[in-house]
N, C-alpha and C positions, 0 to 999 in steps of 0.2 A: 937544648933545654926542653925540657917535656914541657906539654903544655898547659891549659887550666883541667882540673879536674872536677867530675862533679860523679856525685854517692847516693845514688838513688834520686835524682832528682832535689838533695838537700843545700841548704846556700852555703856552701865552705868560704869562709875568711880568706881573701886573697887571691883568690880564683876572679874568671871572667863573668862566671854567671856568679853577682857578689847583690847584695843585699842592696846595692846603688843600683844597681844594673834590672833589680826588682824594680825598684820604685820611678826611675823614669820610666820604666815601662808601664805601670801603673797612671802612672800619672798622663803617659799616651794615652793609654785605654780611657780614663776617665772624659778627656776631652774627645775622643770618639763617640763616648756614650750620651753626653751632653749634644753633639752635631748630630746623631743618628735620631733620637729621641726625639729632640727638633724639629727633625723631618717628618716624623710619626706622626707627632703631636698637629704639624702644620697643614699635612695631607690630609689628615682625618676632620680637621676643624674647615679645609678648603671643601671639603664634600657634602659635611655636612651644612656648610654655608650656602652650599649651590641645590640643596634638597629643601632649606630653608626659604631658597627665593623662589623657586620651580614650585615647590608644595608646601608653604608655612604649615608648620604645625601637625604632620601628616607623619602618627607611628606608621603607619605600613609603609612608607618610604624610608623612616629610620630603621623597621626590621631587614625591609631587603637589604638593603646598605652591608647589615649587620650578619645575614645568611650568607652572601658572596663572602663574609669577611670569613666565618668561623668555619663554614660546612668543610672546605677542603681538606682541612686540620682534621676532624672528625672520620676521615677517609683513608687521609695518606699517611699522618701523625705516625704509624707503627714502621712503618717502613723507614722512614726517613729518619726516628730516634734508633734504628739497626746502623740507618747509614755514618751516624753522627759519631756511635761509638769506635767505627772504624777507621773514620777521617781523622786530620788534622784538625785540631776547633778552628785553630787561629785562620788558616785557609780555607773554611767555612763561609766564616766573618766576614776575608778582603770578598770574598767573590759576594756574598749573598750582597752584602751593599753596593758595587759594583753594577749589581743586576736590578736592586731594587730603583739605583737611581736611573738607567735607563727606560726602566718601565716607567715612570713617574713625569719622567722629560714628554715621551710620548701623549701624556694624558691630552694637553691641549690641544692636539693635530686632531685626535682619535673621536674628541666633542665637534669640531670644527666639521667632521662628517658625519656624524651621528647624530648629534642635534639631542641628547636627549639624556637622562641619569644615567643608563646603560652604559653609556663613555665614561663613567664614573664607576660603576658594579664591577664590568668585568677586569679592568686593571687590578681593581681593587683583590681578586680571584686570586692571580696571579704575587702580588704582592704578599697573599696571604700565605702561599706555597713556599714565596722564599723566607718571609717569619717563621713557619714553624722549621727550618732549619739554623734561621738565627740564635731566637730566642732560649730552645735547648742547649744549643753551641755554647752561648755566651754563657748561660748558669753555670754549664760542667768546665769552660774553660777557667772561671773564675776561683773557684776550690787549689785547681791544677797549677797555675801559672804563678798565683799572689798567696804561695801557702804560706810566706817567709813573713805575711802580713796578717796582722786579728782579722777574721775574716767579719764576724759582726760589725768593726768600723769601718770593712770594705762595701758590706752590703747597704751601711747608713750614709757612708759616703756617695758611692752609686745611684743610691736611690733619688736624692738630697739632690744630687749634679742632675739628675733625670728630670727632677722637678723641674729646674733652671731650664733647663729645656724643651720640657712641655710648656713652662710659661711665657717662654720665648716665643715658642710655634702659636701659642695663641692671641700672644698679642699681636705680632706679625702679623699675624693671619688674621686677625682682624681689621686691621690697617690695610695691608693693603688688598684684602676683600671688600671694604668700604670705598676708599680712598684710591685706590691703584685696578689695573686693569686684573681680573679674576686669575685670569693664567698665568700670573707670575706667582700668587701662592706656590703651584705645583711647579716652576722652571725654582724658584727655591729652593725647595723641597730634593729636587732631585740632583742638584747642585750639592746638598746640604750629605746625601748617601754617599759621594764619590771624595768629598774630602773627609768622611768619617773612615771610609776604607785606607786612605793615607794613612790618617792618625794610628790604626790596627797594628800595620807593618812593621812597626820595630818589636813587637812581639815572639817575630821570628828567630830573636834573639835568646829567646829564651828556653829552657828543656822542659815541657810538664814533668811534674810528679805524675811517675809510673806505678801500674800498680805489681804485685808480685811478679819476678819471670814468670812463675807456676800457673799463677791465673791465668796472666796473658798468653800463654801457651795453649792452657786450655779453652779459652773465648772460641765460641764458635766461628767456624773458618767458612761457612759453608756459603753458596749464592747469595745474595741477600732475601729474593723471594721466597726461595727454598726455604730459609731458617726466619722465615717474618712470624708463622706462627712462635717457633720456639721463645722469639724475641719478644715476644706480646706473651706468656707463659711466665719469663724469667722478670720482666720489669713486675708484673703484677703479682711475683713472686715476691721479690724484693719487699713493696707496698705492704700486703699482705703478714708478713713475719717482724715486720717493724713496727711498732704503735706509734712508734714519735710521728713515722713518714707518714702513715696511713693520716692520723692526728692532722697535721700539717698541710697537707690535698686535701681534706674534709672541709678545712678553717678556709683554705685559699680558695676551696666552692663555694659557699656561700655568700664569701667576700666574694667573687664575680657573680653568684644570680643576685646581690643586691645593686650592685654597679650595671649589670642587667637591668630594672626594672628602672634604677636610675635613668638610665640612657632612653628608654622609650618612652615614659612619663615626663622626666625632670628637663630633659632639651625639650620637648615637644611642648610645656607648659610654659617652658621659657618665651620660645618662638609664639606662644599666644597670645601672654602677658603681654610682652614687649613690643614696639614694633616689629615686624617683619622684615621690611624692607632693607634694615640696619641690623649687621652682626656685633656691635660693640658693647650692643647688652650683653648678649651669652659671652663675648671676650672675655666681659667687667667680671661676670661672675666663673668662668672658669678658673681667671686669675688668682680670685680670690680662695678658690678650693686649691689650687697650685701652690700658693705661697703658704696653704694650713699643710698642704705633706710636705715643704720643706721645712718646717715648724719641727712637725711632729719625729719625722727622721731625725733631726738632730737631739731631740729629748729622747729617743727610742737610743742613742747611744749613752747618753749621760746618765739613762734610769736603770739601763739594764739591770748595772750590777746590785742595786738595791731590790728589786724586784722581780721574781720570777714569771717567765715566759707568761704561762699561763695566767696570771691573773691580769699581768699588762693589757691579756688580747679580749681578757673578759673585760675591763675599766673601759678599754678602746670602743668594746663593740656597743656598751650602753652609751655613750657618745655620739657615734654613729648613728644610734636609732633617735635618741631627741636631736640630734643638728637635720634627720629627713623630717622630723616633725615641725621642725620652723620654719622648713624653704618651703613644705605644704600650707603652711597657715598666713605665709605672708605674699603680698605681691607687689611689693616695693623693692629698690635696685637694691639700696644700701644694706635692709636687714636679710636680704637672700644673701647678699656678699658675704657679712656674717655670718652666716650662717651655713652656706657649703666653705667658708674659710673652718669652721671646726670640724666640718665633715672631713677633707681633707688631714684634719689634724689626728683625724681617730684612726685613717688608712693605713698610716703609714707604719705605727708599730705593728698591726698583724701582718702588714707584708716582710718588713725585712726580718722579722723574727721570726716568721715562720720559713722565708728565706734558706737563712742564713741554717734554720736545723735542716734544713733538708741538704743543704750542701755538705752539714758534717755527718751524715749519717747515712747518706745513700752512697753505697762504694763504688768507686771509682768509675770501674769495666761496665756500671750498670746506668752513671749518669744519663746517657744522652737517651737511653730507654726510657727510665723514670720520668726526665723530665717534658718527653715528650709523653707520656701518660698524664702527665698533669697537665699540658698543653690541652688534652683532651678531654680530661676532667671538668677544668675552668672554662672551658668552650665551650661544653654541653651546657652547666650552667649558666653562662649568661646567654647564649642562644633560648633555650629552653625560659629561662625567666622574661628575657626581651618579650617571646612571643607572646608569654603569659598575658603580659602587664597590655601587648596592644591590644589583645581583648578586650580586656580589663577596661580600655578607655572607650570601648563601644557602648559599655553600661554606667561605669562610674566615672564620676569626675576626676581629672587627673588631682587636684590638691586632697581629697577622699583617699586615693590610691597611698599617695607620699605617705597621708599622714598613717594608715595602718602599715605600711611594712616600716616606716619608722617605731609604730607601739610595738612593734615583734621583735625590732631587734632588740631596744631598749631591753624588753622584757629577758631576751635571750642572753645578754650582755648579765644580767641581775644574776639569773640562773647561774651561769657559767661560774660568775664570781662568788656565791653562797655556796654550793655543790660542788665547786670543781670537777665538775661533768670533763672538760678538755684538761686532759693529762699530756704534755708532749717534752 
């Protein structure tokens, strides 16, 4: 008896690779990305907890933090979107979390002799090295593996489960940075990378969507190093000749230099306001931004179809700018919660919408390029905004700071939606 068939990577009726055989695998992935996220979310909040007790309140400890995290991506990013297009995604994924939970298990030996942020920086380096082979991975795998599925309620799904995730890591990590001894945050954490790489593996079940013989044929064959220039040429080739992609990298920079300016301003204000001594304030309030982009992902599915891209990310982004102007004006727990709970709520439609076009419209052979150009994109920008903003707190007040790049976006958000300036 011949055996299942499959036609260009399509779901054929009665075959092995069958539309069931999609969605439990989907459904793996999704609890991957929930555990991995977690970890993200948990590590980033234990670092930033242990910068908070060593140096309350101190951007220039939130920039380094934030330099070890992005400069590598800004270095290696072209190489490794060559490498991504050539690999296996799915084999990407088990190893890079694999590798991240090792390095993360280490964190607490590595302080225990160091004594100092540094045990915190350069892991951090490292972890970053294996992110930008993830995070490209996972976008272009997601297109490839779940095509049999809408991919806008894969990307509101994901993002939604992500939230759950990050809101886990930071309540966790709140607790037991308060409450429990520091280094289990990171024994967590990296607990949390090696059962996300379990959850991965039944993926291997599955065939991507391939693109043409012809193309694949023609895909450069050559060293990696040899053809890095070419591959840095052809993604920003791609970019370039597409308005929606270029559109959508443009939207997803500035949505990270203000998430930038956020992070060195808006935690450092937190940590002044609040006690220092206690991370349950910044918990209270990250949670509360957490549960506004599970909000807001689940309405980015149900508005879509009434509402075009573009004015959604214009409504979203004057949102965004008055919720930064009430967590500047206030310094009370409850109405800051409110109020990064709508900031959160505004995030979430310009990410998965703009997402979600960038997955249907950057071709195949050129994914892990592209999205490793946007890795670098959104990198510079919030690096480049970070450092701005710690200036920025040398002269002005940080609530000063919040409340004018909140009037900008506001303002930006009005534009957008009067003008239709952003076409994508």
């Amino acid at each position: 008896m011949a055996g299942p068939s499959v036609s260009n990577g399509a779901v054929v009726p009665g075959t092995f690779r069958s539309l069931t055989l999609v969605r439990i695998c989907f459904f793996c992935f999704t609890i991957a990305q929930i555990i991995s996220i977690f970890g993200d979310r948990l590590h980033q909040f234990a670092v930033v907890g242990m910068i908070g007790r060593v140096a309350p309140g101190s951007s220039v400890e939130l920039l380094t933090f934030v330099a070890f995290t992005h400069l590598p991506v800004l270095l290696l990013a072209p190489i490794f979107g060559s490498l991504i297009d050539r690999w296996n995604r799915v084999t990407v994924l088990v190893l890079v979390d694999i590798l991240r939970g090792g390095i993360v298990l280490l964190v607490p030996t590595i302080y225990y002799f160091m004594g100092n942020l540094y045990a915190f920086y350069v892991p951090v380096l490292f972890l970053s090295l294996a992110n930008m082979l993830f995070s490209p991975a996972k976008s272009a795998a997601i297109p490839e593996y779940f095509h049999g599925l809408r991919l806008l309620n894969i990307n509101a799904i994901l993002w939604g489960l992500g939230v759950v995730g990050t809101l886990g890591g930071f309540l966790l990590g709140g607790w037991l940075f308060d409450y429990r001894e520091w280094a289990w945050g990171f024994y967590v954490d990296g607990i949390s990378y090696l059962v996300s790489a379990v959850f991965i593996l039944p993926l291997f079940l599955l065939r991507p969507r391939r693109t043409d013989p012809d193309l694949e044929a023609a895909s450069p064959k050559a060293p990696v190093f040899r053809s890095l220039f070419r591959s840095i040429r052809e993604g920003l080739a791609v970019v370039r000749g597409d308005r929606r992609i270029a559109s959508c990298l443009t939207t997803q920079a500035v949505l990270f230099a203000a998430l930038g300016v956020l992070y060195a301003v808006g935690i450092a204000r937190i940590q002044t306001v609040f006690p220092s001594e206690k991370t349950m304030y910044l918990s209270g309030v990250a949670t509360a931004g957490t549960i506004g982009l599970l909000v807001g992902a689940g309405l980015t599915s149900l508005l879509r179809p009434r509402f075009e891209p573009a004015r959604m990310i214009a409504a979203s982004t004057t949102i965004f700018g008055m919720s930064w102007i009430g967590v500047g004006l206030t310094q009370q727990l409850i109405p800051m919660m409110l109020w990064t709970l709508a900031m959160g709520f505004s995030i979430s439609p310009v990410f998965v919408l703009t997402e979600t076009l960038l997955q249907s419209n950057i071709p195949i052979e050129f994914r892990g390029r592209v999205f490793s150009t946007r890795e670098v994109v959104t990198k510079i920008a919030f690096l480049t905004a970070t450092a701005v903003a710690t200036v920025a707190t040398g002269f002005l007040p940080k609530a000063t700071i919040l409340i004018a790049v909140g009037v900008l976006l506001a303002v930006l958000g009005l534009v957008l939606n009067s003008k239709k300036v952003l076409t994508v």
